[in-house]
C-alpha positions as CSV (number, residue, x, y, z in Angstrom):
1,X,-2.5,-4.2,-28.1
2,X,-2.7,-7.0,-25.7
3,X,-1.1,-9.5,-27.8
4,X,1.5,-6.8,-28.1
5,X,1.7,-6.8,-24.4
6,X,2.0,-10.5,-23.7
7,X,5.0,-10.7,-26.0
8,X,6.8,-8.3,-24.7
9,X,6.5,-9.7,-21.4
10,X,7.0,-13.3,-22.9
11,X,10.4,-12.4,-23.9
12,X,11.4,-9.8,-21.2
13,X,9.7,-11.2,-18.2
14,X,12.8,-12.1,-15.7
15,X,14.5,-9.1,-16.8
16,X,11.5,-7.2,-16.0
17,X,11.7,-9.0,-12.2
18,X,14.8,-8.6,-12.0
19,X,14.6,-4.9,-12.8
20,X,11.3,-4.6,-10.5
21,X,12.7,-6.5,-7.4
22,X,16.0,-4.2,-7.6
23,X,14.4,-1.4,-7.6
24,X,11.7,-2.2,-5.1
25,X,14.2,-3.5,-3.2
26,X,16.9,-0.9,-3.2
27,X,14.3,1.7,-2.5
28,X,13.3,0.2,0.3
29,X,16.9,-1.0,1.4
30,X,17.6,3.0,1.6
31,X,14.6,3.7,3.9
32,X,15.9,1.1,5.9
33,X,19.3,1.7,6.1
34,X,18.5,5.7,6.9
35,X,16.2,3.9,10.1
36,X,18.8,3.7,12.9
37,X,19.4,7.7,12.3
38,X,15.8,8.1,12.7
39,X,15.5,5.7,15.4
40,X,18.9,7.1,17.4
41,X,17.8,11.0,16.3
42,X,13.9,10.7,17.2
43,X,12.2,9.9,20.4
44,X,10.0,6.7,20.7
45,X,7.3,9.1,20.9
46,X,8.0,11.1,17.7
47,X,8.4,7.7,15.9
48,X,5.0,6.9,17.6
49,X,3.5,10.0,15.8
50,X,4.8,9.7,12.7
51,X,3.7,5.8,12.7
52,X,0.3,7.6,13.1
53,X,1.0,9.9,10.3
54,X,1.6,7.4,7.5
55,X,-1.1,5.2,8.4
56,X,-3.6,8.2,8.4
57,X,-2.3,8.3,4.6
58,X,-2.9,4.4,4.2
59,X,-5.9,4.6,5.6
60,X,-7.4,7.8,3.8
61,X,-6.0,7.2,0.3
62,X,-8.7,5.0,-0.5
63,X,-11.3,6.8,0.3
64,X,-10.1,9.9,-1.7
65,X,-9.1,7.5,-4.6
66,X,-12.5,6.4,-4.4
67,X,-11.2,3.3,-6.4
68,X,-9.9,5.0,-9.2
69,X,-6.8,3.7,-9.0
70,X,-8.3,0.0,-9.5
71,X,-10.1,1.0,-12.4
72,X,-6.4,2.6,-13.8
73,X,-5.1,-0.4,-13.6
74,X,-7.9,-2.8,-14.7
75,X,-8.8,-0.4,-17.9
76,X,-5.5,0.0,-19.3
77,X,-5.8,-3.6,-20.3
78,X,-9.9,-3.3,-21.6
79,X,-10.0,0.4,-23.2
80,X,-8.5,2.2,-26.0
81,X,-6.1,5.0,-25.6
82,X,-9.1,7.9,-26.2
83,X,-10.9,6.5,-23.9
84,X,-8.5,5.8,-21.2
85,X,-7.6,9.0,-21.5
86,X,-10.8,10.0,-20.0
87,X,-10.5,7.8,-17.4
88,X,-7.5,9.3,-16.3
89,X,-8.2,13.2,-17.1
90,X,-12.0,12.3,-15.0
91,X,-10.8,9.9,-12.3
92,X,-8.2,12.8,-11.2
93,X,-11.2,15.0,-10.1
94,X,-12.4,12.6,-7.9
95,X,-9.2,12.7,-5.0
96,X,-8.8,16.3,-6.0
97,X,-11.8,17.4,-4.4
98,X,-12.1,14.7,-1.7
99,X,-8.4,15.8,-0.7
100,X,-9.9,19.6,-0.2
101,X,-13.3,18.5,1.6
102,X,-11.3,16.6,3.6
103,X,-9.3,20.0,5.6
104,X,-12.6,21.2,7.1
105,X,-13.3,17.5,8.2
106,X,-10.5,17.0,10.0
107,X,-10.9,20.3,11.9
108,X,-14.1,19.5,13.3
109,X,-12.7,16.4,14.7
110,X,-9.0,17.4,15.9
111,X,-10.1,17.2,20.0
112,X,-11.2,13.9,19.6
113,X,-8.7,12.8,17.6
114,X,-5.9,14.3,19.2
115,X,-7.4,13.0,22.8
116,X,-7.4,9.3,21.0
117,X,-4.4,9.0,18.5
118,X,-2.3,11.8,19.4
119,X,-2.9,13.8,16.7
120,X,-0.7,17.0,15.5
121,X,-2.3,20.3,14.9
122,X,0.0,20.2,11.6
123,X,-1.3,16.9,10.5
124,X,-4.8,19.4,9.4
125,X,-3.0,20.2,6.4
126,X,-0.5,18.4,6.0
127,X,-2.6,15.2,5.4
128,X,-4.9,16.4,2.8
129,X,-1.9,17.6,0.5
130,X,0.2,14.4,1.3
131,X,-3.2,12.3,-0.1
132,X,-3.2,13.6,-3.2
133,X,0.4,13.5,-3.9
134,X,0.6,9.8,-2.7
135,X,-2.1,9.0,-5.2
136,X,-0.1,11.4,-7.9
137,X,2.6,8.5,-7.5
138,X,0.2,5.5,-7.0
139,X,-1.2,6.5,-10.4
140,X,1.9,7.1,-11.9
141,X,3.6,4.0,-10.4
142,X,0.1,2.1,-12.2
143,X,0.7,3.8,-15.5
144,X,4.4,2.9,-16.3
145,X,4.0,-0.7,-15.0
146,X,1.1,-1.3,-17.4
147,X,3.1,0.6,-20.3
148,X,6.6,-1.7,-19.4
149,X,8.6,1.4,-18.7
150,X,11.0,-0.1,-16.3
151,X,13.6,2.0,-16.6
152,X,11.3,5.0,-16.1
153,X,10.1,3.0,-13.1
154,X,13.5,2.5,-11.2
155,X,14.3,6.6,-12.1
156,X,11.1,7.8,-10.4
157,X,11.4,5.2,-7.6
158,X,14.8,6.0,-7.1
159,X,14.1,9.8,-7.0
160,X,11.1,9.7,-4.3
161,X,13.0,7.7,-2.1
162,X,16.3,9.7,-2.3
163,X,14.8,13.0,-2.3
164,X,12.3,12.4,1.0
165,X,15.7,10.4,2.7
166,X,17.6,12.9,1.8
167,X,15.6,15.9,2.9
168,X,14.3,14.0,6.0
169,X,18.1,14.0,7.4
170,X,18.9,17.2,6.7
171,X,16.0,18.9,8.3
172,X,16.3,16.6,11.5
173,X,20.2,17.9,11.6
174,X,19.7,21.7,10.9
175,X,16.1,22.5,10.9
176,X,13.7,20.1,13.3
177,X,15.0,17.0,15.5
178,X,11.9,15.9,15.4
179,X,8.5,14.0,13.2
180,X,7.8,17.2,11.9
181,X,11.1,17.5,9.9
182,X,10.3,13.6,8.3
183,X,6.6,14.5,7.3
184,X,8.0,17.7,5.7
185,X,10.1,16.1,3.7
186,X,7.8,13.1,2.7
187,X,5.8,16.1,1.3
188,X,8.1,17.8,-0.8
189,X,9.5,14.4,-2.0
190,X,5.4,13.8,-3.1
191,X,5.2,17.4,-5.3
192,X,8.4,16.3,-7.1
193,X,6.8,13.1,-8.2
194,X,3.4,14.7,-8.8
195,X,5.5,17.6,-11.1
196,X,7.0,14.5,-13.2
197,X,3.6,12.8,-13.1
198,X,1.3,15.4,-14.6
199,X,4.2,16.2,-17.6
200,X,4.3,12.3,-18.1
201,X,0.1,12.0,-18.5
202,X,0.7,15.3,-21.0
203,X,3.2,13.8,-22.9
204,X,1.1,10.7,-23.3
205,X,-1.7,12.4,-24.1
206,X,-3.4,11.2,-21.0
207,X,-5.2,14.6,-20.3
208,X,-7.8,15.6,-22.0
209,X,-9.9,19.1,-21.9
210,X,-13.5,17.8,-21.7
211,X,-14.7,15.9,-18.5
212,X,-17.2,13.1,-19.0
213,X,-20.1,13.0,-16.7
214,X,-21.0,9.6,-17.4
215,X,-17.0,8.4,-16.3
216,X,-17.2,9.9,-13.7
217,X,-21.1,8.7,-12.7
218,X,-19.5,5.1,-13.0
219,X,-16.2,5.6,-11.5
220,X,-17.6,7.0,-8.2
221,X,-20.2,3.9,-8.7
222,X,-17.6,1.8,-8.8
223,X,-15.8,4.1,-6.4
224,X,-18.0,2.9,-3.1
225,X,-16.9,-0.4,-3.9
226,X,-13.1,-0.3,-4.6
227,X,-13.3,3.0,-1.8
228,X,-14.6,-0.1,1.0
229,X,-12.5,-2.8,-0.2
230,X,-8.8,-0.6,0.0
231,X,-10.2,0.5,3.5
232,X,-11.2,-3.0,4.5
233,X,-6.7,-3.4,3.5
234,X,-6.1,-0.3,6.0
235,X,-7.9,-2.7,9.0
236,X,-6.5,-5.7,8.4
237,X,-3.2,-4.3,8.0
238,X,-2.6,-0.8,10.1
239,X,-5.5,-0.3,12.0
240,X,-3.7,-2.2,15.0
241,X,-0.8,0.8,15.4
242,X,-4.0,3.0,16.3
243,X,-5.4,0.8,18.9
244,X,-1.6,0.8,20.5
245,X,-1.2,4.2,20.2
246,X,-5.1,4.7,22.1
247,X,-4.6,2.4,24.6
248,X,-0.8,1.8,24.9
249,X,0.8,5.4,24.5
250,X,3.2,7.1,22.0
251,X,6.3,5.3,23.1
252,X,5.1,1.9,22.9
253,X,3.4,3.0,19.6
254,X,7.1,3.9,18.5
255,X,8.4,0.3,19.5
256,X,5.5,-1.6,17.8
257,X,5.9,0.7,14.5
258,X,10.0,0.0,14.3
259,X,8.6,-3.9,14.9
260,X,6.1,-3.6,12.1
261,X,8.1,-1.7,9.8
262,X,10.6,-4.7,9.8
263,X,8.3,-7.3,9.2
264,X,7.0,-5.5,6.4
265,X,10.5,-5.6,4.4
266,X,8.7,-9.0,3.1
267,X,5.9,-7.5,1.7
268,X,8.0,-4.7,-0.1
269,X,9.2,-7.5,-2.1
270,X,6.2,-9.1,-2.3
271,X,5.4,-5.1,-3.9
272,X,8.1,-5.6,-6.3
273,X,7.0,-9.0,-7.5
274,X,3.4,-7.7,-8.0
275,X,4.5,-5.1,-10.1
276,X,5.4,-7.2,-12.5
277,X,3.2,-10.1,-12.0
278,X,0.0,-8.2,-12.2
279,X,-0.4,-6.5,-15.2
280,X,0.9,-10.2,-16.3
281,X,-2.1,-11.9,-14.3
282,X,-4.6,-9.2,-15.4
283,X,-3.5,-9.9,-19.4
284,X,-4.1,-13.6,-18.7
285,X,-7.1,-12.7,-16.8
286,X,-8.3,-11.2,-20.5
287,X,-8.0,-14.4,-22.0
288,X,-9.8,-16.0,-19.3
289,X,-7.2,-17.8,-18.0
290,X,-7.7,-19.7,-14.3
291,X,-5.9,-21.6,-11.7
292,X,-4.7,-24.3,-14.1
293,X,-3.0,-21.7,-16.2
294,X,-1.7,-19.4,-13.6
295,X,-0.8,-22.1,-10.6
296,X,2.7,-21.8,-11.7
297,X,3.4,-17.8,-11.1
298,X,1.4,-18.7,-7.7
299,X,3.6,-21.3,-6.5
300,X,7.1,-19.0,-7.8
301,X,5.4,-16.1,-5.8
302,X,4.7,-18.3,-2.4
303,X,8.5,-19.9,-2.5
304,X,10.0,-16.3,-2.9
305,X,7.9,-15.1,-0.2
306,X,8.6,-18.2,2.2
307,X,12.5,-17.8,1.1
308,X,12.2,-13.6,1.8
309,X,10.5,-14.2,5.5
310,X,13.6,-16.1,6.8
311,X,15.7,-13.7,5.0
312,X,14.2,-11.0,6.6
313,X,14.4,-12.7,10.3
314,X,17.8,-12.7,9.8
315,X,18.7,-9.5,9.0
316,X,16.2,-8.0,11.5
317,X,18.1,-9.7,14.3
318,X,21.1,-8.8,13.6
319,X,19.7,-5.0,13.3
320,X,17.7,-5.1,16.8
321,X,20.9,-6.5,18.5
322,X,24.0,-4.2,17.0
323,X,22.7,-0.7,15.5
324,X,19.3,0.2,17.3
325,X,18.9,1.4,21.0
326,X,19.4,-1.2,23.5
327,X,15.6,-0.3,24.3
328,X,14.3,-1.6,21.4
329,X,15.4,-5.2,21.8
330,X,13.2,-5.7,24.5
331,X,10.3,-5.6,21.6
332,X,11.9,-7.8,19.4
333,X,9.3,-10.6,20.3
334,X,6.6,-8.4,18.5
335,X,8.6,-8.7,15.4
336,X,8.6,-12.3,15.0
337,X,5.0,-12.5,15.7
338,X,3.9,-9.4,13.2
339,X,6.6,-11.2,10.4
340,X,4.4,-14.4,10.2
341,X,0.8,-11.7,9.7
342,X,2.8,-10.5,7.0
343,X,3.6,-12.9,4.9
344,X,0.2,-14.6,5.5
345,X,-1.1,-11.1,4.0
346,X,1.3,-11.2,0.6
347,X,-0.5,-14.5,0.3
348,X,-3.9,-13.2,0.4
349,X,-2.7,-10.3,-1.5
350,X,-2.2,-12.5,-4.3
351,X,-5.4,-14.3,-4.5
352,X,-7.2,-10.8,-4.6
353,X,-5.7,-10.1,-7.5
354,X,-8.8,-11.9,-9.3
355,X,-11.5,-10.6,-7.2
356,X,-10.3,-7.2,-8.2
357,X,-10.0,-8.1,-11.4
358,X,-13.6,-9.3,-11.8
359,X,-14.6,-5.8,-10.6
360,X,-17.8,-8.0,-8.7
361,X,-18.9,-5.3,-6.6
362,X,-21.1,-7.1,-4.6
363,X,-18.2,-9.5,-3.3
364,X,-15.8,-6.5,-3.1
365,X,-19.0,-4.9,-0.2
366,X,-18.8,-7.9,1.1
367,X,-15.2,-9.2,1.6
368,X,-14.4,-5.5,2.4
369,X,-17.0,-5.4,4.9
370,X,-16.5,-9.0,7.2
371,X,-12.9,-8.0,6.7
372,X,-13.5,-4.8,8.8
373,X,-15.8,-6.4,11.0
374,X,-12.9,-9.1,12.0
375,X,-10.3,-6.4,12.3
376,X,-12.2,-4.4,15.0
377,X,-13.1,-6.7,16.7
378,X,-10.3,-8.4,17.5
379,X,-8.2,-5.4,17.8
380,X,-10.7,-3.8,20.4
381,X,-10.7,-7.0,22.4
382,X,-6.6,-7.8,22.2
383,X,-6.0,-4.4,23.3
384,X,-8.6,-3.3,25.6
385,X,-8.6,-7.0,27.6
386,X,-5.0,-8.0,26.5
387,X,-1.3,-6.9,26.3
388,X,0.4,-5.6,22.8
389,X,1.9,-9.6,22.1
390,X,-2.1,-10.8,22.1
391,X,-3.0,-7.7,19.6
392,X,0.1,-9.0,17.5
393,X,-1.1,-12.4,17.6
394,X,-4.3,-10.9,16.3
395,X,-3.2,-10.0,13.0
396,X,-2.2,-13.2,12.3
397,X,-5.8,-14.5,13.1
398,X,-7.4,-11.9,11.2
399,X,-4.8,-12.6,7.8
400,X,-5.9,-16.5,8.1
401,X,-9.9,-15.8,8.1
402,X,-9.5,-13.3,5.6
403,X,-7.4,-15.9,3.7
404,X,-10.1,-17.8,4.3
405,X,-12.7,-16.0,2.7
406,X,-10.3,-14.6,-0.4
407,X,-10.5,-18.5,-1.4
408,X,-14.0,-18.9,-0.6
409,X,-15.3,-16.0,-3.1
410,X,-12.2,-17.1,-5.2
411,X,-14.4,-21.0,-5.6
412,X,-17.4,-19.1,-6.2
413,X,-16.0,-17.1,-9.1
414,X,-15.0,-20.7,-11.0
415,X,-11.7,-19.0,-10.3
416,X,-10.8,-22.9,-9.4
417,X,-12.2,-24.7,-11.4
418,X,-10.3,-26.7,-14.6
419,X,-10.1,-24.8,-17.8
420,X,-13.5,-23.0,-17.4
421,X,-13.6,-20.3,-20.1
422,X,-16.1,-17.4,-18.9
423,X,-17.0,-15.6,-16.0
């Protein structure tokens, strides 16, 4: 099956990118293009609020994943269909019942959270239900990029984002002018996906009646691990819109988010890129192929993103200065800084790609861990000593140590070393 796999990617691969990018990108381009009516329509504060709302799902998606979703993608590649199977039909359980325990959680802590992060009574509920339906897709998005069905890809791609767009304007014109009308609609937009993903994993014959206790032994094994590691991502990339929500406010919250969320256009191509190029890394991964072998795709990767960060400048600029309130080009500053932390993180993103493969769990713990470590730290001190430009700056300290120690556990996995055939 794998040889089966490289070919097909051997003789389809720049369609595939092509294909991949397109639809990573148009998906994205129609977020962005909807953002000045959200921007115009919303307060600062309600963008504030729901900045703090989709980061609560970045953040907490691990941790009800419980690394599953690494394993769906890593497996495909080792297992046969019957047992994948398993690993699918078992490794849904796992967010499932995390999602639930998680409602009575969150109750016994909404004071202190909604004293700290300004957090909505609705969010109790609404959370929980939007984890597992953002996993629904993450595993569904996992499933056709390791089976090559692009086209199946850019439908359900194209579908999420129209139908959450979509919905999002028309409840904030007739319904709600407010967050709550956005979050709504990110949630219905999730059960449509979920419907099409639990038919798909049918059809495939994905789902299977009995539930192995031994998968699932290992998988929440492995689980701690991968559950850490996807958390340690959370801190070095979102944790910061907390800290300026609790020490900053709602409004400035609002001004930082529209910053971030335009630095991040970079890293949704750097998305679409990866969806091709790591079920392509992971095949040659198989073979145990190394730097020497795979320094090409790196270097293709680091002059897209380099050509994508001025691109993205650009275009940001011109947005700040012509369709979004006057206001928000005050903040434009915190843009620049926060588009240099993120294309230092689609670098680092990259060179993870063999540490995850590897499945070490000891150097997951342990990157995962210093990663966190670095994160609060320096997003306690920016904020509680410092102004919102010195937490920005911060993220771009934190991506070049963890940069720093990606390659450093990347050396000590022979990763580097020249045609080195084991592991």
């Amino acid at each position: 099956m794998l040889q089966k796999i490289k070919s097909i990617l051997s003789k389809t691969s720049s369609r595939q990118v092509g294909i991949y990018t397109f639809v990573g990108s148009l998906s994205k381009l129609i977020s962005f293009a909807a953002l000045p009516f959200f921007v115009n329509k919303l307060s600062a504060g309600d963008i504030g609020i729901l900045n703090i709302f989709s980061n609560c799902i970045v953040f907490l998606t691990p941790i009800i994943s419980m690394g599953v979703l690494y394993t769906f993608s890593v497996d495909y590649f080792k297992l046969p269909k019957v047992e994948y199977a398993k690993k699918i039909s078992t490794g849904l359980i796992i967010p499932a019942a995390l999602s639930l325990l998680l409602i009575p959680f969150l109750f016994l802590l909404k004071v202190p959270l909604a004293k700290a992060f300004n957090f909505q009574p609705a969010f109790l509920w609404l959370i929980p239900v939007c984890l597992f339906l953002n996993f629904c897709f993450e595993a569904f998005t996992i499933l056709m990029r390791n089976q090559n069905k692009v086209k199946l890809f850019a439908v359900v791609s194209i579908v999420k984002v129209v139908t959450e767009i979509g919905l999002s304007i028309l409840f904030i014109l007739f319904i709600y002018q407010s967050w709550y009308s956005r979050a709504l609609a990110y949630l219905l937009s999730g059960l449509v996906i979920a419907g099409l993903f639990f038919f798909y994993v049918g059809k495939q014959q994905f789902l299977v009646n009995r539930i192995e206790t031994k998968v699932l032994r290992r998988e929440l094994h492995f689980g701690l691990s991968g559950m850490v590691l996807q958390t340690a991502i959370f801190f070095i990339n979102s944790s910061d819109k907390f800290f300026v929500m609790s020490f900053f406010g709602k409004d400035q919250a609002g001004y930082y988010a529209v910053a971030s969320t335009f630095a991040g256009i970079q890293y949704i191509f750097a998305i679409s890129l990866l969806q091709y190029l790591q079920p392509v890394l992971f095949s040659r991964f198989v073979d145990r192929d190394k730097w020497n072998d795979v320094k090409f795709l790196f270097y293709k990767y680091f002059l897209a993103m380099a050509a994508t960060m001025l691109a993205v400048v650009a275009v940001t600029f011109i947005v700040y200065s012509y369709l979004l309130r006057p206001s928000y080009l005050s903040y434009l500053s915190y843009f620049y800084i926060l588009a240099v932390n993120t294309f230092l993180w689609t670098i680092a993103n990259l060179f993870l790609q063999y540490i995850v493969f590897i499945k070490n769990k000891k150097i997951l713990v342990q990157l995962s861990v210093l990663s966190i470590a670095v994160a609060v730290c320096i997003n306690y001190i920016a904020s509680k000593y410092y102004a919102i430009t010195y937490l920005a700056w911060g993220q771009v300290l934190i991506d070049l140590i963890v940069i720093g120690v990606i390659l450093f556990y990347n050396k000590k996995l022979l990763f580097f070393t020249s045609n080195e055939k084991g592991f």
